[in-house]
mmJSON file of the N, C-alpha and C atoms, coordinates in Angstrom:
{"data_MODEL":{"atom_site":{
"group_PDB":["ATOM","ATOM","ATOM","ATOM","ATOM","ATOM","ATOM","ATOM","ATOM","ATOM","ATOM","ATOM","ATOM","ATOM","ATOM","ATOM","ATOM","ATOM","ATOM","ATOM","ATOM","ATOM","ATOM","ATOM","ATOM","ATOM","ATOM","ATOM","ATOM","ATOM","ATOM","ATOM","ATOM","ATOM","ATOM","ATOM","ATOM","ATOM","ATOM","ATOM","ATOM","ATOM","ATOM","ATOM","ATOM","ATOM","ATOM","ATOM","ATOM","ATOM","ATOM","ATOM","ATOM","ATOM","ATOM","ATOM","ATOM","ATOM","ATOM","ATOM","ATOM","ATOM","ATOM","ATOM","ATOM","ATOM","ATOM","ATOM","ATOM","ATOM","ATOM","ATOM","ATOM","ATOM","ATOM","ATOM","ATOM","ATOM","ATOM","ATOM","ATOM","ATOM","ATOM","ATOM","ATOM","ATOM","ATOM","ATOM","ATOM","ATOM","ATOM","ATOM","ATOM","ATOM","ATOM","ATOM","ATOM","ATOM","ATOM","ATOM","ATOM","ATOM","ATOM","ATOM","ATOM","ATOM","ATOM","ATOM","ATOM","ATOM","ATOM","ATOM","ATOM","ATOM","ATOM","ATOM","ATOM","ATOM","ATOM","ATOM","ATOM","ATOM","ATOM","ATOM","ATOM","ATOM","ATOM","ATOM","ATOM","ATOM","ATOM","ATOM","ATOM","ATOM","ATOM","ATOM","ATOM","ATOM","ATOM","ATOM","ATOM","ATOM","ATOM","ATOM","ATOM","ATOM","ATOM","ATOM","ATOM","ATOM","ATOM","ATOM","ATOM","ATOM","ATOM","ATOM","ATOM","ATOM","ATOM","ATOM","ATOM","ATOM","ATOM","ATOM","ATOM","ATOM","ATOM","ATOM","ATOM","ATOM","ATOM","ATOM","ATOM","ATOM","ATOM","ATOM","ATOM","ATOM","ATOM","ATOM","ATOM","ATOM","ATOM","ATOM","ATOM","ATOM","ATOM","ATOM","ATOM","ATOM","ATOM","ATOM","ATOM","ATOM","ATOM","ATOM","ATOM","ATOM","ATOM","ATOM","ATOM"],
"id":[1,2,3,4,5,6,7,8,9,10,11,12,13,14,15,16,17,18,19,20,21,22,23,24,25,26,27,28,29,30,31,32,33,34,35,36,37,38,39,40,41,42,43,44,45,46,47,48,49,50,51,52,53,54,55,56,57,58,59,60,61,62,63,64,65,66,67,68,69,70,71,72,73,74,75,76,77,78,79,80,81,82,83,84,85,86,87,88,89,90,91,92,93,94,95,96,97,98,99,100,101,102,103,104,105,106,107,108,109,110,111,112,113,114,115,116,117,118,119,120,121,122,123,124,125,126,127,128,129,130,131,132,133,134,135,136,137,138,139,140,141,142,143,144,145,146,147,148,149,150,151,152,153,154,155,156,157,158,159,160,161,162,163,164,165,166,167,168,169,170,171,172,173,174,175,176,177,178,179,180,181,182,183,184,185,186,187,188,189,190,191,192,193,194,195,196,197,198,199,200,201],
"type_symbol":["N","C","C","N","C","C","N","C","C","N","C","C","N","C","C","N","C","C","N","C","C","N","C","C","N","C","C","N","C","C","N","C","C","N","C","C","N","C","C","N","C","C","N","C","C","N","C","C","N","C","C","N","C","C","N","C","C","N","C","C","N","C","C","N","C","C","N","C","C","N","C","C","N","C","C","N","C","C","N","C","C","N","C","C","N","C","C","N","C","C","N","C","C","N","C","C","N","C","C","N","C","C","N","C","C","N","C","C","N","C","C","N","C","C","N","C","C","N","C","C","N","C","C","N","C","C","N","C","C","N","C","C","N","C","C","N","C","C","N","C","C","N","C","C","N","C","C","N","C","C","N","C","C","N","C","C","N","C","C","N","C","C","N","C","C","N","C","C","N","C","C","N","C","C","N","C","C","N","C","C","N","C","C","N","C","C","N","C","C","N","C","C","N","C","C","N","C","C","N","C","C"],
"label_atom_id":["N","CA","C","N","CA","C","N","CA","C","N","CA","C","N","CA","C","N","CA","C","N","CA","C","N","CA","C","N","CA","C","N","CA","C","N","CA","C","N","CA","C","N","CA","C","N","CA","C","N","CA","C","N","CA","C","N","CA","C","N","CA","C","N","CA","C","N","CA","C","N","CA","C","N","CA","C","N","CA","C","N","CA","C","N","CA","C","N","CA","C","N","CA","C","N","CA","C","N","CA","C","N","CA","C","N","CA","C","N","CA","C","N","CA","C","N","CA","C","N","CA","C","N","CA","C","N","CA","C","N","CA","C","N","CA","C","N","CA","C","N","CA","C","N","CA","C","N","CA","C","N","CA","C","N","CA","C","N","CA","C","N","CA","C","N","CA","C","N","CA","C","N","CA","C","N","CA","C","N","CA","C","N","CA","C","N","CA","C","N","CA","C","N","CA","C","N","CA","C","N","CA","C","N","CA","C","N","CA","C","N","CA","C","N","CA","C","N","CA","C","N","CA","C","N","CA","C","N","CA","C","N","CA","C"],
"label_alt_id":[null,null,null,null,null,null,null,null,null,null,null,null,null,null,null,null,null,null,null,null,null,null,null,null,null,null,null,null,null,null,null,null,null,null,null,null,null,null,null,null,null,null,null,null,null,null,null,null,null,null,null,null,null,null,null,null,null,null,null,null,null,null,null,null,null,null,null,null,null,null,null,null,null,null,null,null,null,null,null,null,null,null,null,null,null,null,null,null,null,null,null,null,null,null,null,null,null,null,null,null,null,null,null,null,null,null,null,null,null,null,null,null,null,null,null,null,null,null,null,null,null,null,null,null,null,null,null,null,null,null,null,null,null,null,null,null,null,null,null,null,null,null,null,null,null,null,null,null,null,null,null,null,null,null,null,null,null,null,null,null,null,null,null,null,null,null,null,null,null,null,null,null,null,null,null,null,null,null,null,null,null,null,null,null,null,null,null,null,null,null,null,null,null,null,null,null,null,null,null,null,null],
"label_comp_id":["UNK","UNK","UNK","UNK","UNK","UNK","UNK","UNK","UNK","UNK","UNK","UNK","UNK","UNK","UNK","UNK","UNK","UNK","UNK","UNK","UNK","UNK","UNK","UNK","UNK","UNK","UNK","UNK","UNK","UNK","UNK","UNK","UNK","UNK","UNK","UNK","UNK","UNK","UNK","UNK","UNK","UNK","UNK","UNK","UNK","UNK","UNK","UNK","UNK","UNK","UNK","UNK","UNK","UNK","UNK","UNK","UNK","UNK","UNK","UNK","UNK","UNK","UNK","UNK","UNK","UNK","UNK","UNK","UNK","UNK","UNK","UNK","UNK","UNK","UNK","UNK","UNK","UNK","UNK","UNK","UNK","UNK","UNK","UNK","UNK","UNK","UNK","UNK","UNK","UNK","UNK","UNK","UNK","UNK","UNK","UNK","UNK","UNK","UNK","UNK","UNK","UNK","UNK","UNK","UNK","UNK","UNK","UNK","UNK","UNK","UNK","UNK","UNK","UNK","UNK","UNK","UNK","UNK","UNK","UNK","UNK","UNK","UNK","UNK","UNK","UNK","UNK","UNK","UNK","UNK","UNK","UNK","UNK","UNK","UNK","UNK","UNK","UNK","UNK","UNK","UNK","UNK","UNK","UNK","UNK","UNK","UNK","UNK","UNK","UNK","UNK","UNK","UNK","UNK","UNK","UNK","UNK","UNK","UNK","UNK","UNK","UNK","UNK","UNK","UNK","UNK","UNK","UNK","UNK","UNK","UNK","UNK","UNK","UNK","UNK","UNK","UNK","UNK","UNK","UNK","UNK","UNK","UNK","UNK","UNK","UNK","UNK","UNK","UNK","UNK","UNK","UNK","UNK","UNK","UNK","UNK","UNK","UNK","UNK","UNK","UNK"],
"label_asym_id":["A","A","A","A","A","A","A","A","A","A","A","A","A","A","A","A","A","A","A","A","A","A","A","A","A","A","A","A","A","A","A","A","A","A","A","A","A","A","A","A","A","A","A","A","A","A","A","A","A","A","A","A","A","A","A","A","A","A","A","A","A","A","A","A","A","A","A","A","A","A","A","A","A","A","A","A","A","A","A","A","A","A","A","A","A","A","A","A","A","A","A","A","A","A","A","A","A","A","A","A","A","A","A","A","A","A","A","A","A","A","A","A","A","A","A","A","A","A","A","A","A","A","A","A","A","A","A","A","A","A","A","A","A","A","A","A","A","A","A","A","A","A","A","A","A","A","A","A","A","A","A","A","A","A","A","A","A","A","A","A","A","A","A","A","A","A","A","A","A","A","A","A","A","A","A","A","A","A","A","A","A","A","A","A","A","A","A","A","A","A","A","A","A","A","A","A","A","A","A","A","A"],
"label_entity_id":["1","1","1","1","1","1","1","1","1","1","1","1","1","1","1","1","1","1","1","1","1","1","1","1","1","1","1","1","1","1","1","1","1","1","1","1","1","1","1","1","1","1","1","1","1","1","1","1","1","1","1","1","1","1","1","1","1","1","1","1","1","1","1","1","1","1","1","1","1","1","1","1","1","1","1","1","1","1","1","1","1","1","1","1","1","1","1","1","1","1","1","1","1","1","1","1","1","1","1","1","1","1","1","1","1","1","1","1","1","1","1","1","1","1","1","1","1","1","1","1","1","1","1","1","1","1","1","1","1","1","1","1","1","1","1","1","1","1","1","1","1","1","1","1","1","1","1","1","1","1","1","1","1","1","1","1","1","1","1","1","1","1","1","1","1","1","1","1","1","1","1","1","1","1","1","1","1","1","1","1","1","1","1","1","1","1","1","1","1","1","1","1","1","1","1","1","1","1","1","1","1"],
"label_seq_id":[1,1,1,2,2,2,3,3,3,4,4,4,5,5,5,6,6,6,7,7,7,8,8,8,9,9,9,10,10,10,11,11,11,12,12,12,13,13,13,14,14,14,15,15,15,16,16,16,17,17,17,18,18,18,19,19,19,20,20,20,21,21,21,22,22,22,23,23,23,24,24,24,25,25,25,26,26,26,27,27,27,28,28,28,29,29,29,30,30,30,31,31,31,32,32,32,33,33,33,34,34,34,35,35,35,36,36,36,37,37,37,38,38,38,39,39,39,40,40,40,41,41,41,42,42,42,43,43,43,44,44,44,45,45,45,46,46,46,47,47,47,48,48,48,49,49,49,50,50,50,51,51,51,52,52,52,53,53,53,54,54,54,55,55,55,56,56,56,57,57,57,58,58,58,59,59,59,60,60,60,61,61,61,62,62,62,63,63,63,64,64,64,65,65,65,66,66,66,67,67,67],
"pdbx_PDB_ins_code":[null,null,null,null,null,null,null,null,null,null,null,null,null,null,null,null,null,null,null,null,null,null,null,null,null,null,null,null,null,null,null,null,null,null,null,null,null,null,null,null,null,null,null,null,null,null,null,null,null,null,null,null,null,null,null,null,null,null,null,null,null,null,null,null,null,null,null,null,null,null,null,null,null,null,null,null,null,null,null,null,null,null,null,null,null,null,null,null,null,null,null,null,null,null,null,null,null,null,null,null,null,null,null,null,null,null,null,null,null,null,null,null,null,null,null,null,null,null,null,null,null,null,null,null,null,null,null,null,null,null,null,null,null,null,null,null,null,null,null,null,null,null,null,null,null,null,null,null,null,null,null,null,null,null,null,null,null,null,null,null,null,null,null,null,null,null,null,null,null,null,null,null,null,null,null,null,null,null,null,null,null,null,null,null,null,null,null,null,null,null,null,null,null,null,null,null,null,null,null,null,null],
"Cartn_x":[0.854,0.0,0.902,0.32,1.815,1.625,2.121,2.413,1.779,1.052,0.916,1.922,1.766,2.911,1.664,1.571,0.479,1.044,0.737,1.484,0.702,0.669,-0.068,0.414,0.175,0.618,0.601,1.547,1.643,2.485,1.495,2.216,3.976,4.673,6.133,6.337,5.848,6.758,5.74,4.844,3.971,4.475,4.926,5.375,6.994,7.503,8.988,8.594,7.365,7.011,6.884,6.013,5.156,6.485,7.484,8.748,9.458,9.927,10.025,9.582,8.325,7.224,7.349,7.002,7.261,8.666,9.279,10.808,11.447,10.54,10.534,9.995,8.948,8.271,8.652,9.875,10.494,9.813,8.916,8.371,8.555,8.759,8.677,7.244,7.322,6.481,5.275,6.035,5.226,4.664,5.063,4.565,3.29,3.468,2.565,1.368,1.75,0.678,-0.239,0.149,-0.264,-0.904,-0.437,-1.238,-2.614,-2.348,-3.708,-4.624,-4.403,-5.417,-5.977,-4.923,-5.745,-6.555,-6.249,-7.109,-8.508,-8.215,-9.602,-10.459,-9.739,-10.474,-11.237,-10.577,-10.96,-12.26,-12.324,-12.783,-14.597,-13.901,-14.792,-14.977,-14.368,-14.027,-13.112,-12.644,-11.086,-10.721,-9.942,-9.505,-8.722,-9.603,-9.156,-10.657,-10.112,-11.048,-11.393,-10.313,-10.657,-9.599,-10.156,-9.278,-8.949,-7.721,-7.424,-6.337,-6.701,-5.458,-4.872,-3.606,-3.295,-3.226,-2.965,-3.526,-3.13,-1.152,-0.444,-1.191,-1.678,-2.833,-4.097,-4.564,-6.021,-6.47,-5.594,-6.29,-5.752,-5.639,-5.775,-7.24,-7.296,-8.218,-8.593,-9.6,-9.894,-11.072,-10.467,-11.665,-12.322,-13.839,-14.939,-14.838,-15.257,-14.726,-15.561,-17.009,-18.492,-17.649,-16.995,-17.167,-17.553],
"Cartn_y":[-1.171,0.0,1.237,2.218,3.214,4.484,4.49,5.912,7.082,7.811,9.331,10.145,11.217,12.204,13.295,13.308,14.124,15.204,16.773,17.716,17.939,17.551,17.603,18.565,19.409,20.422,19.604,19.119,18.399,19.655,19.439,20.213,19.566,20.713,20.165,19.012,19.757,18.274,16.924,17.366,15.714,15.166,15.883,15.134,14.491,15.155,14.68,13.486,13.378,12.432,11.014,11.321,10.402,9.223,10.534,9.845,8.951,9.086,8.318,7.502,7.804,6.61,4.965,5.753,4.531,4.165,4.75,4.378,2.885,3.309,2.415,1.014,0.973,-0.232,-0.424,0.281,-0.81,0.498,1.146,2.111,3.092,3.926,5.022,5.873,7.315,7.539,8.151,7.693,7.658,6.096,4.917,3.526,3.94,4.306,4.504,5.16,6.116,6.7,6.209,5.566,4.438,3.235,3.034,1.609,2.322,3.708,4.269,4.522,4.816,5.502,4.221,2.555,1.749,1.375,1.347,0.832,1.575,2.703,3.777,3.332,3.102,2.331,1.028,-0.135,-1.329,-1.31,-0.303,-0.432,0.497,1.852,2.774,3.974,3.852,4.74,5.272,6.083,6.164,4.792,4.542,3.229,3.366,4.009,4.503,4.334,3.884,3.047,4.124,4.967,5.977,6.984,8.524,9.235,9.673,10.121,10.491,11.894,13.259,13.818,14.307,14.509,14.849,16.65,16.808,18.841,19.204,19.381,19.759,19.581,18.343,18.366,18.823,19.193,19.042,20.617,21.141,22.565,22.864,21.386,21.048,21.591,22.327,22.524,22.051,21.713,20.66,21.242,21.576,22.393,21.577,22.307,21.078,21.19,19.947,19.748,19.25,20.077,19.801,19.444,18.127,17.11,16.637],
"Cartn_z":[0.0,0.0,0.0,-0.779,-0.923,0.229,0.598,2.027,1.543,2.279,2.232,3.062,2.921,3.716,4.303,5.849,6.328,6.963,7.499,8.217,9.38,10.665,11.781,12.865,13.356,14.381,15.964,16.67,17.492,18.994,19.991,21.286,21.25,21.306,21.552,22.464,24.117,25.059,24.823,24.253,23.765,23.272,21.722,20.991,21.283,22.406,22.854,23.958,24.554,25.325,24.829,23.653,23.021,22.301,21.795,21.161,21.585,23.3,24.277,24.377,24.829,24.856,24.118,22.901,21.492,21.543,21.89,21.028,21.952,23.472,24.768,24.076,23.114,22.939,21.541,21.013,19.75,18.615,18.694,17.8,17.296,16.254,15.979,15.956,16.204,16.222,15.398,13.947,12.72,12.57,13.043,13.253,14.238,15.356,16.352,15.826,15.404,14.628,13.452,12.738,11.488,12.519,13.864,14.291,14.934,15.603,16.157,15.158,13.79,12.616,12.122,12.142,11.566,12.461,13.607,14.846,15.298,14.712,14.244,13.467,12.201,10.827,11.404,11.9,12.072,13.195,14.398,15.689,15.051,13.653,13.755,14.52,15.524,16.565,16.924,18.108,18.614,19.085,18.873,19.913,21.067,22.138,23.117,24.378,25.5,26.126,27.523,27.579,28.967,28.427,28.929,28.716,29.904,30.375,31.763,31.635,31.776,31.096,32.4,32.424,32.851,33.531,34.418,34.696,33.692,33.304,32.704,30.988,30.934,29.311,29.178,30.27,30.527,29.978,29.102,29.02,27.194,26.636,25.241,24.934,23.473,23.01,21.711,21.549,19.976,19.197,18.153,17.134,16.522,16.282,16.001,14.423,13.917,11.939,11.989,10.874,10.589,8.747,8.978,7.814,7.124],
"occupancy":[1.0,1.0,1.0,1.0,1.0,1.0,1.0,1.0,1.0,1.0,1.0,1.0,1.0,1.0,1.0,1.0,1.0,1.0,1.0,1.0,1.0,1.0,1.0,1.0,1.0,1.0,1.0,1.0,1.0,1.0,1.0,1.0,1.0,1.0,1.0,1.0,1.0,1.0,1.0,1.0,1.0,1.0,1.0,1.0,1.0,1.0,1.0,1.0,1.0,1.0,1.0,1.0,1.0,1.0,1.0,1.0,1.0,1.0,1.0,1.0,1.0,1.0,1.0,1.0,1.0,1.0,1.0,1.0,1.0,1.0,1.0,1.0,1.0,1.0,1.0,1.0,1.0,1.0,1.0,1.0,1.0,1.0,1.0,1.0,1.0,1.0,1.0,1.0,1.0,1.0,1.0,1.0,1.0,1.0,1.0,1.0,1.0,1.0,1.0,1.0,1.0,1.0,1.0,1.0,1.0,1.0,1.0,1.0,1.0,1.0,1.0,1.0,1.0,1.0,1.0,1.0,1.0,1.0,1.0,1.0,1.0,1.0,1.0,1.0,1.0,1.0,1.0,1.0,1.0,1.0,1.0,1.0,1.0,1.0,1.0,1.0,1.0,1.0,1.0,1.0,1.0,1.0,1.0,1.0,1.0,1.0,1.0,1.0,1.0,1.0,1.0,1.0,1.0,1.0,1.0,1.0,1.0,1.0,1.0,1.0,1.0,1.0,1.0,1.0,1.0,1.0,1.0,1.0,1.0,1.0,1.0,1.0,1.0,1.0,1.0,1.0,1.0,1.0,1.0,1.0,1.0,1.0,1.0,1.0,1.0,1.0,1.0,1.0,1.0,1.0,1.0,1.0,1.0,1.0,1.0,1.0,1.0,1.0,1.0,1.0,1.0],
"B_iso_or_equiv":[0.0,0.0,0.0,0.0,0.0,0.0,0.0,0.0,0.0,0.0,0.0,0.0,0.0,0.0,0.0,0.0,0.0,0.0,0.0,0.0,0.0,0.0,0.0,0.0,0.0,0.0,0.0,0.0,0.0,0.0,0.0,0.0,0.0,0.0,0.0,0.0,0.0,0.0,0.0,0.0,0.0,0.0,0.0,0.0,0.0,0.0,0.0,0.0,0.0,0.0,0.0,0.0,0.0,0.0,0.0,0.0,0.0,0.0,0.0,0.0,0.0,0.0,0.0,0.0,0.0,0.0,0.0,0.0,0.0,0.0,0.0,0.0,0.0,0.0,0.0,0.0,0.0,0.0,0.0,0.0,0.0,0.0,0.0,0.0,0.0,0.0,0.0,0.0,0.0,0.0,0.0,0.0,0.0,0.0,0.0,0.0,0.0,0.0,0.0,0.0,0.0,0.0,0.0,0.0,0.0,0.0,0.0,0.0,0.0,0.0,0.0,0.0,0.0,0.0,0.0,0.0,0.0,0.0,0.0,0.0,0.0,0.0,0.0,0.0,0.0,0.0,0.0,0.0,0.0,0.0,0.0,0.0,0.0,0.0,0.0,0.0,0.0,0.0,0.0,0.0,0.0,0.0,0.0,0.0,0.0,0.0,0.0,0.0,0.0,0.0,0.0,0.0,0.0,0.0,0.0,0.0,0.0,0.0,0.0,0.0,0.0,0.0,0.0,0.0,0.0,0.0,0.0,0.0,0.0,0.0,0.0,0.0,0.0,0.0,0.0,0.0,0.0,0.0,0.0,0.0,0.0,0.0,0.0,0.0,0.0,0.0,0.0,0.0,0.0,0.0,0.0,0.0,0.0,0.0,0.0,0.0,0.0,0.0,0.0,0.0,0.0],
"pdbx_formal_charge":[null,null,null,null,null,null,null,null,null,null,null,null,null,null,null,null,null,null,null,null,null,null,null,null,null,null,null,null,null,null,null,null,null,null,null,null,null,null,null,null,null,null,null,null,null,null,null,null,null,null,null,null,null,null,null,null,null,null,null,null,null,null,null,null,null,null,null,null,null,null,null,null,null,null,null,null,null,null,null,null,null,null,null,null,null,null,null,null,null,null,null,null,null,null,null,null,null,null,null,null,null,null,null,null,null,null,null,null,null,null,null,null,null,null,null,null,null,null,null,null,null,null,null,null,null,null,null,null,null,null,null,null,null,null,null,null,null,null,null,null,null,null,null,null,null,null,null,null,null,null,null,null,null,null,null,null,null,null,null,null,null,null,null,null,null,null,null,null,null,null,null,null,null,null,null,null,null,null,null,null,null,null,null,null,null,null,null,null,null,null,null,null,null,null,null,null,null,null,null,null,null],
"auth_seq_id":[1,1,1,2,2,2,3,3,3,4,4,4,5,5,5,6,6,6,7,7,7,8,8,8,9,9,9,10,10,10,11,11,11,12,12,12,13,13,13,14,14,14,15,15,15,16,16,16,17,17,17,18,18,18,19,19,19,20,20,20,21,21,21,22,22,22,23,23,23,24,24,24,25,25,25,26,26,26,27,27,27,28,28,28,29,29,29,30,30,30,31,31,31,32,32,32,33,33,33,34,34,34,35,35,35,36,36,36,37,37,37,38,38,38,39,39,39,40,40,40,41,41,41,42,42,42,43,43,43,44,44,44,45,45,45,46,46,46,47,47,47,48,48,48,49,49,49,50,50,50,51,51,51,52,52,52,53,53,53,54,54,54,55,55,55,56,56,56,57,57,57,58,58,58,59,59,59,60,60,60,61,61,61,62,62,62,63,63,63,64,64,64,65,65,65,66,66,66,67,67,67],
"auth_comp_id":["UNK","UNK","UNK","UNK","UNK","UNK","UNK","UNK","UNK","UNK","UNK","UNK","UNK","UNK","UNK","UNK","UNK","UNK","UNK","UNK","UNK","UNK","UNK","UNK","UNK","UNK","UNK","UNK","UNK","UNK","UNK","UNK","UNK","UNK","UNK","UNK","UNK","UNK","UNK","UNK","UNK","UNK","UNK","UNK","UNK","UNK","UNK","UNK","UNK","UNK","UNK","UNK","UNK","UNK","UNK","UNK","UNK","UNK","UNK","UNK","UNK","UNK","UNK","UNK","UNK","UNK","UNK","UNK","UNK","UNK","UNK","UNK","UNK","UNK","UNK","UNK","UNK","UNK","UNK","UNK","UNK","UNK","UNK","UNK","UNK","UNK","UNK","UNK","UNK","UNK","UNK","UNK","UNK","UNK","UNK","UNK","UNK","UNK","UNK","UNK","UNK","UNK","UNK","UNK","UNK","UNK","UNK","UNK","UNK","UNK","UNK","UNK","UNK","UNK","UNK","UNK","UNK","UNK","UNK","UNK","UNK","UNK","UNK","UNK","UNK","UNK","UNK","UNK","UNK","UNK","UNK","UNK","UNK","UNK","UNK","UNK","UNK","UNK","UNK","UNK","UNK","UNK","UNK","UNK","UNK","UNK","UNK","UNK","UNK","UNK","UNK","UNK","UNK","UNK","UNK","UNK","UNK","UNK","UNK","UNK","UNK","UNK","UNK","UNK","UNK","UNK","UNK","UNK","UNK","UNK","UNK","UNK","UNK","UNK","UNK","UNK","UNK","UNK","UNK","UNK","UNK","UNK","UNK","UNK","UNK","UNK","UNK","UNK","UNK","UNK","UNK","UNK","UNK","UNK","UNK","UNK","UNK","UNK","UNK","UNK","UNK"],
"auth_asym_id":["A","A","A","A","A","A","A","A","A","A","A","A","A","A","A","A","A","A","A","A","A","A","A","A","A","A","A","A","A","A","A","A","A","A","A","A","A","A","A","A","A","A","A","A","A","A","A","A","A","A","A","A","A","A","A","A","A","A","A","A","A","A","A","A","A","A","A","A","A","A","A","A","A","A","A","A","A","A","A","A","A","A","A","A","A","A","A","A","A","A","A","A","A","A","A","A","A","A","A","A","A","A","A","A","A","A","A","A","A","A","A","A","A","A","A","A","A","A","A","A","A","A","A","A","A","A","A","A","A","A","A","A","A","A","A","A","A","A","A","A","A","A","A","A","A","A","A","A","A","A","A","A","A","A","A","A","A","A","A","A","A","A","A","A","A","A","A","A","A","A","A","A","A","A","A","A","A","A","A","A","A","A","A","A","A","A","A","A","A","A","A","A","A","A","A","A","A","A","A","A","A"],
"auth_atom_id":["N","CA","C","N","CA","C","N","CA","C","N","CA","C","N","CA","C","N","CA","C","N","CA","C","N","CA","C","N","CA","C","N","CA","C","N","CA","C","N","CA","C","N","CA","C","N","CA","C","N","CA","C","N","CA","C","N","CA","C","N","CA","C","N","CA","C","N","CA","C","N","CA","C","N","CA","C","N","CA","C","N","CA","C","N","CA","C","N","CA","C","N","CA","C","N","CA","C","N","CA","C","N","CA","C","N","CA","C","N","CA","C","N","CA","C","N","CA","C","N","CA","C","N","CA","C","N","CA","C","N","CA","C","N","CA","C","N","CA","C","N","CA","C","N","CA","C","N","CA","C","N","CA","C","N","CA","C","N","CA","C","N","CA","C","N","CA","C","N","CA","C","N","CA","C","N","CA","C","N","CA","C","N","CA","C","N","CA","C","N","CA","C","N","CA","C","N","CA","C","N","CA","C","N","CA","C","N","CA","C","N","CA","C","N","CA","C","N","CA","C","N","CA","C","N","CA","C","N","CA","C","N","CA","C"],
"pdbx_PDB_model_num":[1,1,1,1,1,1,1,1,1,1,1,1,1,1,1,1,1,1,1,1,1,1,1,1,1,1,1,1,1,1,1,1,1,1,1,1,1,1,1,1,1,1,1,1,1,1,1,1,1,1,1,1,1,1,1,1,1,1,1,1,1,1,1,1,1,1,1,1,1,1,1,1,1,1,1,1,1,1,1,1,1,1,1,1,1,1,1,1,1,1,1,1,1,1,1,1,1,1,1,1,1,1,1,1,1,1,1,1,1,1,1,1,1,1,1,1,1,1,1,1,1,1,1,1,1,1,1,1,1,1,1,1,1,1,1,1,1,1,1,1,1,1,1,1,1,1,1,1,1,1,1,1,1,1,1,1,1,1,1,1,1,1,1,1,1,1,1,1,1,1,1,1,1,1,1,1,1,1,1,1,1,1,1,1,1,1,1,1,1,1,1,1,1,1,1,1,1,1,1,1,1]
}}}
C-alpha cells in the first residue's frame, strides 16, 4: 500500500514524550501513529477506552470539523 505524507501540528513536550514513549516499545512515532489511525479504521471509533489527562494536558483545546 503506498504511504501518504500528512502535516499535523503536534504540542512540543507531547510530541517529545510520546517519542520516548514509542521508542521504549520498539516504535517510531510515525509507526505509532499508522497503528492508532488503523485501529480507528478497524474499531470505527477512537480506539481509546478511557481518557485520563493529565492537569499539565487538561487545558488542550480541539476544534470542532463539521465534515
Amino acid at each position: 500500500m503506498p504511504n501518504a505524507t500528512y502535516n499535523v501540528r503536534i504540542n512540543k513536550n507531547i510530541r517529545e514524550e510520546a517519542d520516548v514513549l514509542y521508542r521504549s516499545m520498539g516504535l517510531t512515532l510515525s509507526s505509532a501513529i499508522n497503528l492508532f489511525l488503523t485501529q480507528s479504521v478497524i474499531q470505527g471509533k477512537l480506539p481509546i477506552n478511557e481518557v485520563i489527562a493529565e492537569p499539565s494536558y487538561a487545558n488542550f483545546t480541539t476544534q470542532d470539523s463539521k465534515h
